[in-house]
N, C-alpha and C positions, 0 to 999 in steps of 0.2 A: 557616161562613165560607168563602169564593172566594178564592181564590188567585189569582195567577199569576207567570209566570215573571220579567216585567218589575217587577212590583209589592215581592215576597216573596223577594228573589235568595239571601237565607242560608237562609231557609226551604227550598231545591230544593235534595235531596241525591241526587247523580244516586246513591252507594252504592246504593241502594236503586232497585232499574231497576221503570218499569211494565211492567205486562203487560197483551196485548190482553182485552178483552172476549170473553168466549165460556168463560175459561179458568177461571175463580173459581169458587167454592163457594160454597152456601148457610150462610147464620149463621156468615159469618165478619166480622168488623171490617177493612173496608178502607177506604181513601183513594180517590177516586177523578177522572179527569181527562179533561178534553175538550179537542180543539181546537177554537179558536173563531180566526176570522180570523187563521189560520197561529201563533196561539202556543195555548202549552198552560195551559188554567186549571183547579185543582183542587181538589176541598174536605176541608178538614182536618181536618173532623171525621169522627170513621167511619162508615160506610154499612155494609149491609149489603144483599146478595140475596136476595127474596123473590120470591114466586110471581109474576107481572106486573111485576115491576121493581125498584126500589132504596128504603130508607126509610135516616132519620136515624136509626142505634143508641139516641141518648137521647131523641130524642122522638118517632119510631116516623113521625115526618112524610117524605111520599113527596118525594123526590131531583124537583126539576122538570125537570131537564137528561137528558138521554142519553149516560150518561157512552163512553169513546170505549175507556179504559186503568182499570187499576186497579194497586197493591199493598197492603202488609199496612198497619194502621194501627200506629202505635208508641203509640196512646193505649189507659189501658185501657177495657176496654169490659162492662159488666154488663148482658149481653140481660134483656131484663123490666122494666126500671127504669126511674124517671122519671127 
């Protein structure tokens, strides 16, 4: 699911600050976010970093976006599973 900041306004809890791309670890559950025409959209369920890019933690489908920011996901998350 896509986010954004105009769409989801209770959903964006700035507590929880992104951080740039570059900075994440492999096989962790994160949130992750793009700017797209000066606002920030982000997808709420967790991703995660693999070799070549980003997939979706429950269904392992690759992330289409290039995400920009990320932080931690607060959902849980069981790598391996459908």
């Amino acid at each position: 699911m896509i986010g954004d900041n105009a769409a989801l306004p209770a959903r964006c809890t700035f507590s929880r600050m992104w951080q740039p791309i570059g900075t994440e670890s492999y096989d962790v559950g994160l949130e992750l976010a793009v700017i797209v025409d000066g606002r920030v959209e982000w997808n709420l369920e967790p991703c995660r970093r693999v070799i070549g890019g980003w997939v979706h933690c429950h269904t392992h489908e690759a992330v289409p976006r290039r995400p920009t920011h990320w932080r931690l996901s607060q959902m849980p998350i069981a790598f391996g599973t459908d």
